[in-house]
C-alpha angles and dihedrals in degrees: 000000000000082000100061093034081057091048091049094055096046090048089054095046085055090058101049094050087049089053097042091054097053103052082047090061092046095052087045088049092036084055097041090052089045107129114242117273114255106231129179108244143190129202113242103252129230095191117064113240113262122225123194118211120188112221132192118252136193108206113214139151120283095230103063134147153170117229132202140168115251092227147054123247149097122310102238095173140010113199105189137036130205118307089014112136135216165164143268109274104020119142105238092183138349127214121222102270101193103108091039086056088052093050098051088045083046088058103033086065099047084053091055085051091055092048085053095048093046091047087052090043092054089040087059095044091052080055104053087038093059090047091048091048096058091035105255095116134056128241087253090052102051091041088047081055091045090043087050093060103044093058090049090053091055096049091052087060096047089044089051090040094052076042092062094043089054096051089044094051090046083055091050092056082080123071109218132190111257101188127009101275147122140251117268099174130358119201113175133060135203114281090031112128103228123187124224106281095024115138120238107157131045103198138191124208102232127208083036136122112278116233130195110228108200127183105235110190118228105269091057106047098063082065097057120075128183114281094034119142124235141165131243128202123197103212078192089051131059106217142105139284105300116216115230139175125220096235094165131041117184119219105201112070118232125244084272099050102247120121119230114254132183135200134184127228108231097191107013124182129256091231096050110116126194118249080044113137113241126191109217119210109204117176117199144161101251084184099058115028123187094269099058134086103299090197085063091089100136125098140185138174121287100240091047096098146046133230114238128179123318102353098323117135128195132201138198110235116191102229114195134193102240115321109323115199094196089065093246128150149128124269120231123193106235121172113228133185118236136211122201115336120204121190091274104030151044134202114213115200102189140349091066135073120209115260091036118125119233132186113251100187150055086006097161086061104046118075142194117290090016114152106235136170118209113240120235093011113180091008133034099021117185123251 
């Protein structure tokens, strides 16, 4: 009895080994005939991607000043009023120059003392060095006569020097033009009381070149360099696009955080006027700056690779057997090191070659040696 109970178990083990097996080898040949999965794709860029930003510009002419006066005083007279024009040369506003006047006579006259002195001071040394040398005066005496004069001689020059300062600061009690020009803002009137480097004209060179000046905030300029081509609109004029060059680029940031940048007009207008409003189009590559590696030139989507541990990154390349037309292949897992990424873009400094295709979606899902098929191959390719 025990014998044919253990025969019937064995017998039943066999089949179910026998069953087992066979639904083993049907799953293995059911995986190995699954059709390739279909996966969006990108091809792995040379060039950067180019953004265009559209700044705010403020159109004015490339000769422009402040002027003040380099002393303090009271304005006596003003010559010219807003929008007036001139010449080099021209006096814009004078400062009561009484007490200046006063000051300069003040000092011409000390300096006719000093010449007086110093001509007393060399009669009396003649004199001692005559005595010393026939030996009438002592040593002490002839050096007290040749220290006398030498301190004569020094306050002459401080007196002529003081002089000169008097009679500069009289001449720059009158504003003068220093280029032909006219007068954008004026801020002072006769009667105010101005200090020295006050400023009391805002002036515009006239008959030059006109410039656009554009507040660039501070993660964008680092993208612009001298030389750079951009493009300029007139909403008040209607033209097209103006071509323009940055040709300044300010280092110290304004109150709001935006850097100073100029650009000359190669061809403007005749009916440009300065104080117009310009928009300048500036293109520029927000995933690789200037300061950054030039040799990392290559980009992929954002979403075209996967984070692994530390700062590691992997990609999905599309590998295929010859050129197949069909857009088959096989994916292989390859790490690659990235650059900066944007939220479209990533720049990929090393681990892909320009022209390979990579898989841009469900990449958590897809794994090496997997059999895929690109999707809208030879007509609708994804981007």
């Amino acid at each position: 009895m025990l014998e044919r109970r253990v025969r019937f178990l064995v017998t039943r083990g066999l089949v179910a080994a026998v069953f087992l097996a066979s639904a083993g080898c049907k799953d293995a040949s059911s995986i190995s005939a699954s059709p390739p999965r279909p996966i969006y794709w990108a091809e792995v860029e040379a060039s950067e991607p180019a953004v265009r930003r559209v700044l705010p510009g403020l159109v004015r002419p490339a000769r422009h000043a402040d002027l003040a006066f380099e002393v303090g005083g009271r304005v006596e007279n003003v010559a010219v009023e807003v929008g007036d024009t001139f010449r080099k040369g021209d006096v814009l506003a004078r400062l009561e120059a009484r007490t200046l006047r006063l000051t300069r006579d003040a000092r011409a006259s000390a300096v006719a003392e000093a010449e007086a002195t110093l001509r007393e001071a060399k009669r009396q040394y003649d004199r001692k060095a005559h005595l010393h040398g026939d030996g009438w005066a002592s040593g002490a005496t002839y050096d007290t006569a040749r220290a006398a004069v030498e301190t004569a001689r020094s306050r002459l020059e401080n007196a002529r020097a003081r002089l000169a300062l008097a009679r500069e600061d009289l001449d720059d009690a009158v504003l003068r033009a220093p280029y032909d020009g006219a007068v954008a803002r004026r801020m002072v009137e006769p009667a105010q009381q101005v200090s020295a480097g006050q400023i009391v004209f805002d002036i515009q060179g006239r008959g030059d070149a006109l410039e656009i000046s554009v507040p660039v905030p501070e993660t964008l300029v680092m993208h612009l360099a001298r030389g750079d081509a951009v493009s300029a609109e007139l909403p008040a004029l209607d033209l097209p696009p103006l071509a323009a060059v940055v040709t300044d680029i300010g280092t110290d940031a304004a109150r709001d955080g935006t850097y100073p940048v100029t650009l000359r007009l190669d061809s403007p207008p005749k009916s440009l006027r300065a104080g117009m409003t310009a928009a300048v189009t500036v293109t520029i590559n927000e995933s690789a700056p200037r300061a950054a590696d030039p040799s990392a030139s290559l980009t992929i989507p954002a979403s075209a690779f996967l984070m692994g541990q530390g700062s590691d990154a992997v990609a999905f390349v599309v590998k295929s057997a010859g050129d197949r037309a069909d857009g088959s292949g096989v994916l292989e897992r390859r790490a690659i090191v990235l650059g900066p990424v944007t939220s479209t873009h990533a720049t990929v400094r090393a681990g892909l070659s320009p022209g390979e295709i990579v898989a841009v979606r469900g990449l958590p899902f897809l794994r090496a040696g997997q059999p895929v098929i690109r999707l809208g191959i030879g007509a609708n390719r994804y981007e």
